[in-house]
N, C-alpha and C positions, 0 to 999 in steps of 0.2 A: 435449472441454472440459477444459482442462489449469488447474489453479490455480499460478500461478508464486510461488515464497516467494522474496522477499528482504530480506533479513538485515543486508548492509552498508552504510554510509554512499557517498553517491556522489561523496563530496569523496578517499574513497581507493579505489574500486573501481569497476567499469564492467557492474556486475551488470544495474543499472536500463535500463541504454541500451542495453545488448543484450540484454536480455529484450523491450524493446520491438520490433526489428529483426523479433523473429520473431513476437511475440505473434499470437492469430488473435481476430477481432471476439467470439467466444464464449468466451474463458479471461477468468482474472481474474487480480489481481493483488495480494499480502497484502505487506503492511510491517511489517516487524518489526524487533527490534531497532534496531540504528544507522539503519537506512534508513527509520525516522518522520522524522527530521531535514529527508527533502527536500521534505518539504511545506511547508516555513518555507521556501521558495525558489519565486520566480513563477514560473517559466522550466521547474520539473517540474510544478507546478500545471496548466501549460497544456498541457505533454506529455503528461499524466494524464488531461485533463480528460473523454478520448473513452473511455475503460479501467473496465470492473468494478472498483473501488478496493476493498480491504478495509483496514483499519489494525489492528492487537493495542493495548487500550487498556492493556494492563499495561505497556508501552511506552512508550509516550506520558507515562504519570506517573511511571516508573521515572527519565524522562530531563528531567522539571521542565516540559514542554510543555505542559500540558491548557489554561493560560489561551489560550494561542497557537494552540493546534490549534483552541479552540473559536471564537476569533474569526475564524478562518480559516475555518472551516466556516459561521458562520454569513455570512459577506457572499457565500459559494457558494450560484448558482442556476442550473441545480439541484445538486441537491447532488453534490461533489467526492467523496467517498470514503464509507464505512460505519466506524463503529469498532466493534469486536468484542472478545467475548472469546475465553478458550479452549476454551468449549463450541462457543461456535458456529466457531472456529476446525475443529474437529473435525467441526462440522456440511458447514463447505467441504469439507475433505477428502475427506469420502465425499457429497457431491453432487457432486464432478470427477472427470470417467475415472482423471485423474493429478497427482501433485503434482512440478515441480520446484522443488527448493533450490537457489537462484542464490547 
C-alpha cells in the first residue's frame, strides 16, 4: 500500500498521469500544493473518481480555493476525495508501507 504525494500542477507537469499508469486499487493518492488545482477540472475529477483521494487543506486555502473545492465536494456522490491535515497527513504516512513524491 504505497501513498503516492503529488505536489505539481498538471497544467505543467505529468506527475498525476503517470502516477495513475501504475497506481494499484490499494495506494492512495495526496494533493498537495499546485496539484489541488486539478480538482477544479472535470476530466481529473473523473479520472480520480475510482482512487483513495486525500487533499492538504492548507493548500486548498493557501491558493483561494475552499469556496470551490467545497462546492465541488459537495454535488460528489459519493464522495470524491477526503481533505486533511498535516496530522493526519502523517497519520497516512505511517498507515502506507511507503510514501512516493511525484
Amino acid at each position: 500500500m504505497i501513498l503516492h504525494q503529488i505536489q505539481t500542477s498538471t497544467l505543467c507537469d505529468n506527475a498525476l498521469n503517470t502516477c495513475l499508469r501504475y497506481i494499484h486499487p490499494n495506494d492512495s493518492i495526496l494533493l498537495s500544493g499546485d496539484a489541488v488545482n486539478c480538482l477544479l477540472q472535470t476530466q481529473w475529477q473523473q479520472r480520480l473518481a475510482a482512487v483513495n483521494l486525500l487533499v492538504l487543506q492548507d493548500d486548498i486555502q493557501a491558493r483561494g480555493l475552499q469556496k470551490r473545492i467545497d462546492d465541488i465536494a459537495a454535488k460528489m456522490q459519493p464522495e470524491l476525495f477526503h481533505i486533511i491535515d498535516y496530522s493526519n497527513f502523517v497519520e497516512q504516512s505511517l498507515k502506507h508501507n511507503k510514501v512516493i513524491t511525484w
